[in-house]
Structure formats: C-alpha cells, structure tokens
C-alpha positions as CSV (number, residue, x, y, z in Angstrom):
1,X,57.0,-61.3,-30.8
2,X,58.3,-64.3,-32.4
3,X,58.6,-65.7,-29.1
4,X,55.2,-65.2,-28.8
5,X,54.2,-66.5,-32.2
6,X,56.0,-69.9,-31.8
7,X,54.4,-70.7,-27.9
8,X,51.0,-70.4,-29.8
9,X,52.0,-72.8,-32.4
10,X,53.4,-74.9,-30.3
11,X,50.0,-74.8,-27.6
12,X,47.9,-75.2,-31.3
13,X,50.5,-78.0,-32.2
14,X,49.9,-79.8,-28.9
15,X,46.2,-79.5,-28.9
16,X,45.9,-81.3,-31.7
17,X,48.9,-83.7,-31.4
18,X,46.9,-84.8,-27.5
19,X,43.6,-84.6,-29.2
20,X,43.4,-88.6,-27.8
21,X,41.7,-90.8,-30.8
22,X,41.4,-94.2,-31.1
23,X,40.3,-94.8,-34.3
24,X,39.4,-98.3,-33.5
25,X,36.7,-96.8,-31.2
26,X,35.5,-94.7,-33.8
27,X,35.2,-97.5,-36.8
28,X,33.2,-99.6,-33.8
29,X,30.8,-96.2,-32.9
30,X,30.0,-95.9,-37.1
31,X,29.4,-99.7,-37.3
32,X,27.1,-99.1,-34.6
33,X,25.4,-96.0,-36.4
34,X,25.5,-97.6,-39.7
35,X,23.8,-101.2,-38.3
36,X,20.9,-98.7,-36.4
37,X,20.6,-95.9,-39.7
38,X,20.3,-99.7,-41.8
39,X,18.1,-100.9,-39.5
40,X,19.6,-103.5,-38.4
41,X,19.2,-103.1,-34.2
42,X,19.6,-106.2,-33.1
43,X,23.3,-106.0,-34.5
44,X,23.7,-102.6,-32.9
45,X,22.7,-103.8,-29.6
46,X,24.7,-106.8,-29.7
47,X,27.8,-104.2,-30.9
48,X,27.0,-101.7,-27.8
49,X,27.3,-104.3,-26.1
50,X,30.4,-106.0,-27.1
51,X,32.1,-102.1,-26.7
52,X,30.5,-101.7,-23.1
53,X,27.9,-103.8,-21.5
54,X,27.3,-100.7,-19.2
55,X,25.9,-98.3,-21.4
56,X,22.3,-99.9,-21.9
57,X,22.7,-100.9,-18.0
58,X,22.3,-97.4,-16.9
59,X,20.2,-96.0,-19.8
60,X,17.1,-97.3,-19.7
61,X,15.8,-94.6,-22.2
62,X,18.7,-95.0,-24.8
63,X,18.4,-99.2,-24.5
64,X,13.8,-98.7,-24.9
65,X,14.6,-96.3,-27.9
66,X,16.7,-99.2,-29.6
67,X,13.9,-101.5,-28.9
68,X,11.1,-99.6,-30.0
69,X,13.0,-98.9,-33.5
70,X,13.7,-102.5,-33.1
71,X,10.0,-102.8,-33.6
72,X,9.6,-100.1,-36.0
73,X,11.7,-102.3,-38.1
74,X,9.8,-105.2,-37.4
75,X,6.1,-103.0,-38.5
76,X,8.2,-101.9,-41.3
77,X,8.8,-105.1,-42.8
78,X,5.4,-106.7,-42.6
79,X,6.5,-108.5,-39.2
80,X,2.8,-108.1,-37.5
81,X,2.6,-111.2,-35.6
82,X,6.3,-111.1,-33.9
83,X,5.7,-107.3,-33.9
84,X,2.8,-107.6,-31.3
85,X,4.8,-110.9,-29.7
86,X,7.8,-108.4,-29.2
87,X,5.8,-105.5,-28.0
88,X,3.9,-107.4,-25.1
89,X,7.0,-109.1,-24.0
90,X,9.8,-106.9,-24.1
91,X,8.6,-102.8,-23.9
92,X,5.3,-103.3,-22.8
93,X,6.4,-103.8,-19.0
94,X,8.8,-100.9,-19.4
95,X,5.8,-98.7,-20.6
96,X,4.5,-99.8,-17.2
97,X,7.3,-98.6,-15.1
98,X,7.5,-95.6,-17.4
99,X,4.8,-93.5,-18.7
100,X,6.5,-91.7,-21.4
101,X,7.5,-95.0,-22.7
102,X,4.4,-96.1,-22.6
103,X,3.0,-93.3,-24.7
104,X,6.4,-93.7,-27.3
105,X,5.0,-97.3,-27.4
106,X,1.4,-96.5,-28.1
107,X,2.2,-94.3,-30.6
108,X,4.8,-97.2,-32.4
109,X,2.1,-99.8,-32.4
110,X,-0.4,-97.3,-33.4
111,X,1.3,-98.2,-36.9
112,X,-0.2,-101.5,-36.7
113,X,-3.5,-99.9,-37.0
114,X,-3.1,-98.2,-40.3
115,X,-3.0,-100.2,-43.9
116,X,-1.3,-97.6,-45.6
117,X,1.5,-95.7,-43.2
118,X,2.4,-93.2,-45.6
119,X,-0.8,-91.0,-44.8
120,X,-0.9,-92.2,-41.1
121,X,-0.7,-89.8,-38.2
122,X,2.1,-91.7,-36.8
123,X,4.1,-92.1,-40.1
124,X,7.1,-89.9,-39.3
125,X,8.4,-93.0,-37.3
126,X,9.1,-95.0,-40.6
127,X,10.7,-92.1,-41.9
128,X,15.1,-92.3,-42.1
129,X,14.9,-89.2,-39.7
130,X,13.5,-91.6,-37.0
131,X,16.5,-94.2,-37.3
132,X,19.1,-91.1,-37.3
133,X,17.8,-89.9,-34.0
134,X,18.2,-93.1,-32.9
135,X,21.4,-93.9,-34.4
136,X,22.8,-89.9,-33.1
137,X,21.7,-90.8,-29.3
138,X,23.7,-94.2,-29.4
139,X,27.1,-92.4,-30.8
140,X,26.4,-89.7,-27.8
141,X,26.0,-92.4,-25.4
142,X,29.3,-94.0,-27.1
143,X,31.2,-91.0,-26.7
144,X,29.7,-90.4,-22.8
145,X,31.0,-93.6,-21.7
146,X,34.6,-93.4,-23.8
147,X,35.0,-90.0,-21.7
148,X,34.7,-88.1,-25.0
149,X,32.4,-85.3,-26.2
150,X,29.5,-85.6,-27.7
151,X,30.5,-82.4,-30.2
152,X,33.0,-82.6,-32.1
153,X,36.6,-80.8,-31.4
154,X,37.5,-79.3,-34.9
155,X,35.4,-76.5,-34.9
156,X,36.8,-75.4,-31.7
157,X,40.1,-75.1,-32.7
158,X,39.1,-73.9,-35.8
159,X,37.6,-71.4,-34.0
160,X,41.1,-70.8,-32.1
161,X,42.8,-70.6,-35.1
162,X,41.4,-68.1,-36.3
163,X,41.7,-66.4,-33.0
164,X,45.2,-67.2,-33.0
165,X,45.6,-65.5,-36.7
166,X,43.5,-62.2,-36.2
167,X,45.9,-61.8,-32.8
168,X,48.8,-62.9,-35.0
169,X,47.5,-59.8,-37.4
170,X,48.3,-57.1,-35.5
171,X,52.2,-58.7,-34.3
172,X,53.3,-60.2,-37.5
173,X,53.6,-61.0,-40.8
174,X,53.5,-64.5,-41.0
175,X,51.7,-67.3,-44.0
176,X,47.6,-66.9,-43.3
177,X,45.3,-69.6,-43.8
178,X,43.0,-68.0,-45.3
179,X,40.5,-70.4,-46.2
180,X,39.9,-73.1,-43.5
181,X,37.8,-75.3,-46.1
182,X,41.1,-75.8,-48.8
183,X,44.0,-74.8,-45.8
184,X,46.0,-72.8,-48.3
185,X,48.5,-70.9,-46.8
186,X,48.4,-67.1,-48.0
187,X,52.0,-65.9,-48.7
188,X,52.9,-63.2,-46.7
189,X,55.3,-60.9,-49.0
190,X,52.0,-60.7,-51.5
191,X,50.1,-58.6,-49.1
C-alpha cells in the first residue's frame, strides 16, 4: 500500500518536475498577446517573427487575420487614407486567392462606410473581443510551432490529482488536499 502510494507521488512528482517550460518563451508569447490585445500588430508581427519566421510562412490565415486587425486599427484611429492604401495593397490580392478572405475584408472595410461605428452592422470588429481572438489564435500558433499544447496542462493534472486522492481514499490515510484553489493540506488524524 505505501508502496503504492509513493510510485504515484513520485509519477505526479515527475509529471510536473518534466512539464518542459521555458519561461522565456512564454514572456515572448504574452508580449506578443499583449502588443495584438494593445493593438499594436505591427510589433506583434515583427515579434512572431523574431520567435519563428515560419509560423506566418505556413499560415496564411493566422498572418491575413493579423493584417486585417492591422487595418481595424488603422479604421479605428481615423487612418482612412493609409487604411484604403493598406487594404488595396497588402489583403486585397489575398482576398483574391481566397474567398473567405475576401468576404472578412469586405466586411473590415465596410467600417469605412459608416460615420458612427458604434451602431454599424459591422461594429463588433472594433470591439476588444475582436483583438482577443486575434491575440488567442497567435498564442495557439505559438504554442503549435514550440511543440506545446494549445490547452493548458494544470487542469489535467489537477484532474489526476484528484483521481490519485479519491483512489488514495479507499488505501490510506494520508494529508488530503482538499481544496485545490488554497492547496491546504487536510490533516489526516482530524478525520
């Protein structure tokens, strides 16, 4: 039984001890998602870049999404004449290789045709929801190419812990977390 007990400690102890972060890659991922959720894309892009020069290579989708918040940002601060400029010349011939990026792009410059946004039909793009999608599918593409998941691991093994403890239950008496949110330890002799 305690034989038992310490091999799943010791598998819990070595799933997080191998759980492989870098925590330099994940300050350069938030300075990514902050620069997009500020919207600052040009920075972003030029940061995606400096991490790996691959990742807007082979997504297409992920590198017109930048550039048309890129653009929302431009409409957003009163940029009309170098929003137009930037629309012709950099995602209107992707919208011709790509009809649903040619009908994302419509949409985005359909913001051009209203005075006040607020009460437009196409609104919602100004709104911080739009530069969190954004900002959420770069930090997925981040993690894709670092070999990482997308989903976070803790509440896996959270999950497994708590596994781990109801099996635990019915072998031994041992100190309980019972409450995952503080990580108090529940002393055993009070039960």
């Amino acid at each position: 039984m305690v034989r038992w007990c310490c091999e799943l400690f010791e598998l819990c102890s070595a799933l997080l001890i191998t759980a492989d972060i870098d925590l330099s890659t994940i300050t350069d991922r938030m300075a990514v998602k902050k620069a997009v959720q500020c919207g600052n894309v040009e920075d972003a892009i030029e940061k995606v870049n400096d991490l790996n020069p691959e990742i807007l290579d082979t997504n297409p989708q992920l590198f017109f999404h930048l550039q048309q918040q890129r653009l929302i940002e431009l409409i957003r601060n009163g940029k009309v004449e170098e929003a137009l400029e930037f629309a012709q010349e950099e995602l209107a011939p992707r919208g011709e290789e790509n009809q649903s990026f040619l009908e994302e792009l419509e949409r985005t410059v359909a913001l051009l045709a209203f005075e006040d946004v607020s009460n437009c039909p196409v609104g919602d793009l100004l709104d911080m929801s739009q530069r969190l999608k954004t900002a959420s599918e770069v930090n997925a593409a981040i993690l894709t190419s670092q070999s990482h998941e997308k989903d976070p691991k803790l509440p896996s093994l959270l999950k497994m812990l708590v596994w781990a403890q109801n099996q635990l239950d019915e072998k031994a008496i041992y100190p309980r977390i019972k409450d995952l949110s503080t990580a108090k330890l529940e002393d055993p002799s009070a039960s």
